[in-house]
Each structure stands twice: as structure tokens, then as C-alpha cells.
N, C-alpha and C positions, 0 to 999 in steps of 0.2 A: 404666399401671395400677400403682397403689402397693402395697405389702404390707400386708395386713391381721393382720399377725402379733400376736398373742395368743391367748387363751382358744376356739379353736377344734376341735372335738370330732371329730379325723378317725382313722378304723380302718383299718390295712392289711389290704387284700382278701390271700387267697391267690394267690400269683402260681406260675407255672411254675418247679420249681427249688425249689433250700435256701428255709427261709421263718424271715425274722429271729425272736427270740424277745425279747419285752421281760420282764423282772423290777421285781416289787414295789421294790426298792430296788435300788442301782447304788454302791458304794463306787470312788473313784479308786484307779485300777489300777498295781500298782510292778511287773509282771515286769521282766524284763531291759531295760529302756528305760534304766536305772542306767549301760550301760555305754558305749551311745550318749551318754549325756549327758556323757560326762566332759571334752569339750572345753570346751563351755561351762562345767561347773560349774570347772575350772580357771583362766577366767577372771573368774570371779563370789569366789573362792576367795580369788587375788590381790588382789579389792578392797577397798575398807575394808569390816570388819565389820559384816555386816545386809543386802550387797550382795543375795543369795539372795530375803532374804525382802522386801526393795525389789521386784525383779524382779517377783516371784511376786503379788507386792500389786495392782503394775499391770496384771493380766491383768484384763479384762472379761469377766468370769463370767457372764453376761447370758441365754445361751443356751439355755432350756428345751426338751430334747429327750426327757422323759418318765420313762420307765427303758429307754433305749438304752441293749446295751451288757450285759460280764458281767466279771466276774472273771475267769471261765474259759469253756472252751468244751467242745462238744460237737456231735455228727455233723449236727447242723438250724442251730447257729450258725456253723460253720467252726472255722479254726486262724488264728491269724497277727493282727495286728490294722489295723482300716482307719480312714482319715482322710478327710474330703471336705473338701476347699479352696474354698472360692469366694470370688471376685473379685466386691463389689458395685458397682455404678453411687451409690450415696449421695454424694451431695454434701455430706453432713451437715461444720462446717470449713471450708467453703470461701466466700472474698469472690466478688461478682459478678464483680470482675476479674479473679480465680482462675479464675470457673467460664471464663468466657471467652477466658481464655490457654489453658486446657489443652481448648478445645473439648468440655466435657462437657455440654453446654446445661443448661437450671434448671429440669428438672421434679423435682418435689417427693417425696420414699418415695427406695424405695431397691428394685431389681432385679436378677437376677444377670446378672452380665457375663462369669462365666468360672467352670466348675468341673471340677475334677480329684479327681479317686478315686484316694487312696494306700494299698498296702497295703505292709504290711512284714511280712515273717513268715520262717522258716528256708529257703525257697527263695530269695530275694533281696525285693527293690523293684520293684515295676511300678506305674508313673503312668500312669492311664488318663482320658484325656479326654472329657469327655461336653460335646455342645456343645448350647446352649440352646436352640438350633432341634431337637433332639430330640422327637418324633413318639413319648408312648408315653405309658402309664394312671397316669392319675391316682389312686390309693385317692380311694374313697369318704368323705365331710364328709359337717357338718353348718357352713353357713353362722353366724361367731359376731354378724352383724347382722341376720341377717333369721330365723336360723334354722331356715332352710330343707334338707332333710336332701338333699344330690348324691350320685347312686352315682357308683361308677367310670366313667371315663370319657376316651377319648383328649386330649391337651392337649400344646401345647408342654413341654419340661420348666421349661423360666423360670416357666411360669404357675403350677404348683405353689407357686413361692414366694410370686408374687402372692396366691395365695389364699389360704395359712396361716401365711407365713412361714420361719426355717428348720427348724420342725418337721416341715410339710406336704413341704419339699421333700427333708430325711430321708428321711421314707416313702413318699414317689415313688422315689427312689433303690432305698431297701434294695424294695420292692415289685418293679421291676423289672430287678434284678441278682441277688436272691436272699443278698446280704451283710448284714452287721452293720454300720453305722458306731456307730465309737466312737467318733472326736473330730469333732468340726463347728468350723471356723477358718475365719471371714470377715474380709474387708478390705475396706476401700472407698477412693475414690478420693485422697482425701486421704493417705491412710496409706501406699495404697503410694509416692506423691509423695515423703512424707517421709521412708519407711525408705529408698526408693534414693538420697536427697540425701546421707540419714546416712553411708551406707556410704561417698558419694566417688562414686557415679556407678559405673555396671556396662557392662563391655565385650561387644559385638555386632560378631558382622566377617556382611555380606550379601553374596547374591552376586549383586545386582542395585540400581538406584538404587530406591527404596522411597518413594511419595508416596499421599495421600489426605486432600482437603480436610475431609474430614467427623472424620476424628479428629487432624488438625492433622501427621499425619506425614508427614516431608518427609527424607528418608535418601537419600544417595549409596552405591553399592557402593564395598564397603571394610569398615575398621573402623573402628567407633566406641566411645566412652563417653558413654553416654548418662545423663543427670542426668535427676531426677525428673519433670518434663516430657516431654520427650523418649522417655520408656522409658511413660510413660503411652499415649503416641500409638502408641508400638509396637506394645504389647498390644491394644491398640482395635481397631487399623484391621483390615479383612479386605476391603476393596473392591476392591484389589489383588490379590488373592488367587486364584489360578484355580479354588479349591475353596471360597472363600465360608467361614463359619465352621468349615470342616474346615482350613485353611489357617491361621487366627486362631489355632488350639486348640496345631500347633503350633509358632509365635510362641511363645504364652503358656508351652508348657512348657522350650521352649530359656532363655525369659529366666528363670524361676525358678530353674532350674540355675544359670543364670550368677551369679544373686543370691545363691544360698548359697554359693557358689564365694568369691566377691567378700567377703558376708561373714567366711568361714572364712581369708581371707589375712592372713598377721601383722601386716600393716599396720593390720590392723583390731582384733585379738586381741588383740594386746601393746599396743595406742592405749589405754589406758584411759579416756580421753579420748571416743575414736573409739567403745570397746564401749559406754559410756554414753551415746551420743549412739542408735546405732545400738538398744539393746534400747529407751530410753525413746518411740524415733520409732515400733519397732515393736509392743512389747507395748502402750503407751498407744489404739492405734489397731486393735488385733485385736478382733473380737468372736467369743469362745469358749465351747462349753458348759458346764454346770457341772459335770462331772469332767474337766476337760482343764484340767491344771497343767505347770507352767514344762516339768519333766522331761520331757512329751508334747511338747509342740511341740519342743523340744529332741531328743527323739527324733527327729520327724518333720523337723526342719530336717537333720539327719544325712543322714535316710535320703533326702531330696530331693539334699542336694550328691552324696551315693555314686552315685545312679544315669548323673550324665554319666561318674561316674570308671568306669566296666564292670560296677559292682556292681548291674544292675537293667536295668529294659526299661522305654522309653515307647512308649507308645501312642495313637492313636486308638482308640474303642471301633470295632468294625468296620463297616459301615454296606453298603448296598444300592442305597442312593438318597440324591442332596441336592438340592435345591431343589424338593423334593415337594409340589405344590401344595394345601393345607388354607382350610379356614375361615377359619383362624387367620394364613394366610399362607404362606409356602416353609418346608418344612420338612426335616426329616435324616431317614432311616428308618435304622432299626436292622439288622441282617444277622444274626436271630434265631439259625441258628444259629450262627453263630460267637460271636457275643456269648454267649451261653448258656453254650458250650464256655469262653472266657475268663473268664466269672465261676464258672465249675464250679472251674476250676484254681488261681483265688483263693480260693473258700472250702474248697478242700482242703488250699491251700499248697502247690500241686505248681507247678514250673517253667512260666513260661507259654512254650505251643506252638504261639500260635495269630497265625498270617500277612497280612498284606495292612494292619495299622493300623500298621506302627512308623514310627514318627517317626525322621529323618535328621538 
């Protein structure tokens, strides 16, 4: 099913919990992201003059998420600020013999393949993964072809995107976690191909031989450096998996670590060469909202590398059930409360407490 993303007229129901608040207008946010930033801006700094505003140029501001999002915050919005990452299936880029080396097959649109919920705030960094087989309410639309008004209603979490795009699957999000996102940062298949080629290729040690015909991955245990192919099929595969897209989610967050890691090495930093190859493959290929500039994602690439160094927590969101049989197919059930409990401690910015999802 493809995304029908545009001009579609959908209202977040009240959900259980904090309840987002949207604003008339929404200005790009400068709190203390300034100080996260300073790696990068050190190496944009050293480049020829204009480097910054080249960088910043290349961002695809494309993203209409409404008035998500505040300057500041208050007891219904939270503390701290949140990012949603998602990994799309878009082929948009890619030759037929492209699609067919990296086993992505050629259906048309674009869907989500992977998303993660970043917060950062004065307790640390917690990544929390929500997998697309997620089991939970959809806010209520209005259909933007047929016009037809849907209330609320259970749905895979992917299908939100399907229906509205990433605005629709925003407020799926923030509807059923009780958060604000601020930044919304998608990739697609292509992109991530090309930002891990940039970097040199990103190291993975398994502890087991790692195969699945369907997403092309074919790993020995050991260690590897896996080049942009290679690291595509990583991320895909979950057939392997004893947990099915619980198992996939985290893959996907070990390899993101290893990716800022990878990028943040001197070899890459001091490479002027190497940072030019690495921002152009990646910001050329981000699709970002329209207050989410350099200094956010710059933030947000920070506070992803911190979390393997002990500065943060991953997770699993905490779950009940997986392979829960729907309409719609096998799907994930949520483990209300704990999840509840974990996104309480996010939109307070208190220490997260909550057991049974971390990731290894």
C-alpha cells in the first residue's frame, strides 16, 4: 500500500496520558543543542568558507508536520526534547539492478521499514523502538481522496503512514505514547546505502552465522565491516530472528550506534575529503521536517553515538505479545502498562526505570 501523503485532514483523538499540544506557529528551536553540536560545527569550521550554510542548504525540509512542537514546554507537553527516526522502504534512486542486488523488490510509494523514538533531555538518551507490526489507534481522518471522514481505530502502526503519510504517523505516535515529537528524520533505502559507503563501511562482530534469502543477508559469526549493501540486508532481515520484528528493531539500533561511532572517528573527521563525502551522501538523502536544521540532527547524531558510550538506555518499547493474529496480519501488542510507565518517565525527563525491553 503506498502513502497517500499530503493535504489529509486528520485530528489527534485524546489518548490515555500527557496529551501533545500543537501551536499556531512553531519557530526552529536553539536551546542547548549548540553544545552537542560543537563536533561537527568544528569540522564544518575547518572547511572552506560557506561549509555550514552548504551543509544546511542540503537538508530536505519537505516534511509538513503542522505546528508540532514548542519552543518550551510545560506539564501537558513534557521536558526534554524527542526525535522519531524512521527507516523508509522508498526505492525512489535506485536502478532495477540496484533494486535487485540489494533484494528490495520494486513496488512503487514508499513505507516504513524501521522507526525509533529519540529523546534527549537532562536525564540522559533513551532509544526506544517501536516496531511496525505494532497493534495500536490510529487518530481519527478524513480520507484526502475520497473524503470520507474514519474515526479512530486499531491498525498496524506502518499503516498510519500509509494512510497520511508522515504527518498521520506523527500523531499515531504522539496519540499513543502521550509525547511531543519535534524532529521527524526519514531515510530511505538508497540513502542509508550511500551514507554507510561514505563513511568506509561500519563494523559489526555477531555471535552467530546470520543468513535470509529475503533480505539478501548472508553473515558468518565474527566480525565484520559491512559496506552499504551489506548493512542494508542487516537491517532488513528479521526471519532469523527468534523474536520476529522484536529481534529486527534490535539489529537496527546496535547498527545506528555503530554508524555514529564510525562516523565520529578521526579518520572520518580530520578526512575532509571523507566529511564531505559522508554529510553530502547523508543530508542529500534525509527527508526532514520544516524546523529541523543542521544543529538538530547534529544534536540528535550526538546523542545517538553517547548512548553505546553509557550515556543513555536502548530499548524495546515493552510488549505483551508478538505474533498476535489481526485482520491486518501477525502483529506486536503493547504491554500498556509498562509502556505507559516509560513514556510517563520520558515526558517528565526522569531516568528511565522501566525493565524487560533493553536491548544487549
Amino acid at each position: 500500500m503506498s502513502s497517500t501523503r499530503g493535504d489529509w485532514d486528520g485530528e489527534t483523538s485524546t489518548a490515555s496520558g500527557p496529551v501533545p499540544r500543537r501551536r499556531a506557529h512553531r519557530s526552529r528551536r536553539r536551546r542547548p543543542v549548540r553544545r552537542l553540536a560543537v563536533g561537527l560545527l568544528v569540522v564544518l569550521l575547518a572547511a572552506p568558507a560557506g561549509a555550514f550554510a552548504w551543509a544546511d542548504g542540503k537538508l530536505q525540509n519537505t516534511v509538513d508536520l503542522g505546528t508540532s512542537g514548542q519552543d518550551d514546554r510545560d506539564e501537558r507537553t513534557g521536558k526534554g526534547t524527542n526525535y522519531l527516526l524512521v527507516g523508509s522502504d522508498s526505492r525512489e534512486g535506485l536502478t532495477d539492478r540496484e533494486k535487485q542486488q540489494l533484494h528490495t523488490g520494486s513496488a512503487d510509494g514508499r513505507r516504513t521499514d524501521s522507526m525509533i523514538l529519540l529523546h534527549t533531555g537532562a536525564a540522559g538518551t533513551t532509544m526506544v523502538s517501536l516496531p511496525r507490526d505494532s497493534w495500536l489507534t490510529v487518530p481519527a481522518y478524513t480520507s484526502p481522496m475520497t473524503g470520507k471522514r474514519h474515526p479512530p481505530a486499531p491498525h498496524k502502526l506502518n499503516a498510519s503512514f500509509a494512510i497520511g503519510g508522515p504527518k498521520m504517523l506523527v500523531n499515531t505516535v504522539e496519540h499513543n505514547t502521550g509525547l511531543t515529537i519535534d524532529h521527524y528524520v526519514e531515510v530511505g533505502f538508497a540513502g542509508f546505502v550511500n551514507l554507510v559507503d561514505a563513511v568506509g563501511g561500519v563494523p559489526i562482530c555477531l555471535d552467530r552465522d546470520l543468513r535470509d534469502e529475503k533480505s539478501g543477508a548472508d553473515f558468518t559469526k565474527g566480525c565484520h565491516t559491512l559496506n552499504g549493501t551489506a548493512a542494508l540486508a542487516f537491517v532488513r532481515q528479521r526471519h532469523q530472528e527468534a523474536q520476529g520484528d522484536l529481534g529486527r528493531t534490535r539489529n537496527q539500533q546496535k547498527f545506528l550506534s555503530a554508524l555514529a561511532h564510525r562516523a565520529a572517528e578521526p579518520g572520518t573527521v580530520l578526512n575532509p575529503l571523507a566529511v564531505y563525502s559522508a554529510l553530502d551522501a547523508g543530508l542529500d538523502t534525509l527527508l526532514v521536517d520544516r524546523n529541523t536544521g543542521l544543529l538538530d540532527l547534529t544534536a540528535m547524531f550526538q546523542a545517538v553515538r553517547g548512548v553505546t558510550g553509557g550515556h543513555g538506555t536502548q530499548l524495546n518499547v515493552p510488549v505483551s505479545g508478538i505474533g498476535v493474529p489481526t485482520a491486518e496480519g501477525s502483529t506486536v501488542r503493547w504491554d500498556q502498562a509498562r509502556a505507559r510507565r516509560l513514556f510517563r518517565e520520558l515526558h517528565d525527563d526522569r531516568p528511565v526505570d522501566v525493565k524487560g525491553g533493553t536491548i544487549r
